[in-house]
C-alpha positions as CSV (number, residue, x, y, z in Angstrom):
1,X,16.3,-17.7,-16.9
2,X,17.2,-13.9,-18.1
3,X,16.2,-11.0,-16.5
4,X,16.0,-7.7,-17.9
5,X,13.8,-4.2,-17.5
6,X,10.8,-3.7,-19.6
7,X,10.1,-0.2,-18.1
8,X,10.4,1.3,-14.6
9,X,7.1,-1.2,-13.0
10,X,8.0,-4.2,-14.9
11,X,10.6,-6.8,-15.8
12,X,10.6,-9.3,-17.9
13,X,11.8,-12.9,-17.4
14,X,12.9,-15.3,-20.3
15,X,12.7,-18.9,-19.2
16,X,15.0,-20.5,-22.0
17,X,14.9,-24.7,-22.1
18,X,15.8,-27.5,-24.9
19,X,12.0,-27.6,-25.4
20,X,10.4,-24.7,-24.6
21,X,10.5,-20.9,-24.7
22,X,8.0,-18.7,-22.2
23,X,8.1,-15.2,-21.5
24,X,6.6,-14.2,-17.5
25,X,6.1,-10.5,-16.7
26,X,6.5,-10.0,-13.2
27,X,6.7,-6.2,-11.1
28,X,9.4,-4.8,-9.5
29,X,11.3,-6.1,-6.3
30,X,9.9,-9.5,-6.9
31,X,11.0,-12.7,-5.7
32,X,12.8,-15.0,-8.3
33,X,13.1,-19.3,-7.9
34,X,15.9,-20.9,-10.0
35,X,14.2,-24.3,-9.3
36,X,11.1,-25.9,-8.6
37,X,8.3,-25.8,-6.3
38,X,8.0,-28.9,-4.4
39,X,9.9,-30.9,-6.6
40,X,13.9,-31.6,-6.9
41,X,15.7,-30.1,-10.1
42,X,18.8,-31.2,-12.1
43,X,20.1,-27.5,-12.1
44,X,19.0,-23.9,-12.0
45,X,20.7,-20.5,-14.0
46,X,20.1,-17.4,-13.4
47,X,21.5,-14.4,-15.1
48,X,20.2,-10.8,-14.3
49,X,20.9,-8.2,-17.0
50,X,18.9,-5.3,-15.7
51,X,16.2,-4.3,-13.1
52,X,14.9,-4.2,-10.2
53,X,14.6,-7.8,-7.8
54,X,14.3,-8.1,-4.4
55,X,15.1,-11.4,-3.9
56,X,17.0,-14.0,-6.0
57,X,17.0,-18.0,-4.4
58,X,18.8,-20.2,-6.8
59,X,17.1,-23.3,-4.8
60,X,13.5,-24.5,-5.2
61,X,10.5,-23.6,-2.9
62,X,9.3,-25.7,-1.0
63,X,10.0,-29.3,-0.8
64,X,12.7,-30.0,-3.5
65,X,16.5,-30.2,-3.5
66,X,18.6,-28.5,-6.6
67,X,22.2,-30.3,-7.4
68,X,23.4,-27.1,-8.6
69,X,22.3,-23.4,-8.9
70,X,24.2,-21.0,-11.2
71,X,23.2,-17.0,-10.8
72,X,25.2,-14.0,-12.5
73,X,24.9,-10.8,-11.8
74,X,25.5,-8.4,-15.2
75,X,23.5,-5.3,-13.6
76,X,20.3,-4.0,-12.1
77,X,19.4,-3.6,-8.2
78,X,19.1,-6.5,-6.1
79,X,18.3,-6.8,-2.6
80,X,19.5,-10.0,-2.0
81,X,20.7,-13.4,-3.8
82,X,20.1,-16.6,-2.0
83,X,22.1,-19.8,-3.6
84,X,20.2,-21.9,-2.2
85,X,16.3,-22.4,-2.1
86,X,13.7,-21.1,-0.1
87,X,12.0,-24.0,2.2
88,X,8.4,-23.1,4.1
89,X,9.8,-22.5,7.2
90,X,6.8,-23.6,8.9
91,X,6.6,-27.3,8.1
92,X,9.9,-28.9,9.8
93,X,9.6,-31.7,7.8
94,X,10.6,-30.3,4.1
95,X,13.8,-31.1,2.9
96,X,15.6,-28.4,0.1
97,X,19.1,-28.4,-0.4
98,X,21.0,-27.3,-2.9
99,X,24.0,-29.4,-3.5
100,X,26.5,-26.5,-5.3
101,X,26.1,-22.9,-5.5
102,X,27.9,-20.4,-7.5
103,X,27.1,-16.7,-7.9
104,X,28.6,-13.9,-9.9
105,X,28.2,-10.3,-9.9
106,X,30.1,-8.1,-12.2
């Protein structure tokens, strides 16, 4: 996934696979998920060009454990990065780890 500003209310997210290529407009200080929502996931990248995020979590939401989450930092404002993922807090019995996490900010 790539982030970069459209304009000063929006951002634009480019989710990049082997298969598929989507484009997901989303507004300022948003929240951004590397992985999946209840559901476990190989790996998640994230690299942030430009903009304005609130919070980046590299894990999944929810139920669902990431091996390894991968977020650079190029630019923009960010509030806060989380490697890991972001469980719901109020159901004890989720699981959601996230085995390695590496971030970057230049």
């Amino acid at each position: 996934m790539i982030i970069e500003a459209v304009d000063e209310n929006n951002k634009q997210s480019y989710l990049l696979s082997k298969w598929t290529k989507e484009r997901t407009y989303f507004k300022t200080d948003g929240v951004i998920i590397g992985g999946a929502k209840d559901d476990n996931c190989h790996s998640s990248s994230i690299i942030m060009n430009s903009g304005n995020v609130g919070i980046i979590h590299g894990g999944s939401f929810g139920n669902g454990d990431v091996a390894e989450s991968n977020i650079v930092i190029n630019g923009g404002t960010i509030e806060c990065i989380y490697g890991g993922g972001h469980p719901e807090l109020n159901i004890q019995k989720y699981a959601n780890h996230t085995g390695h996490a590496k971030n970057h900010c230049k």
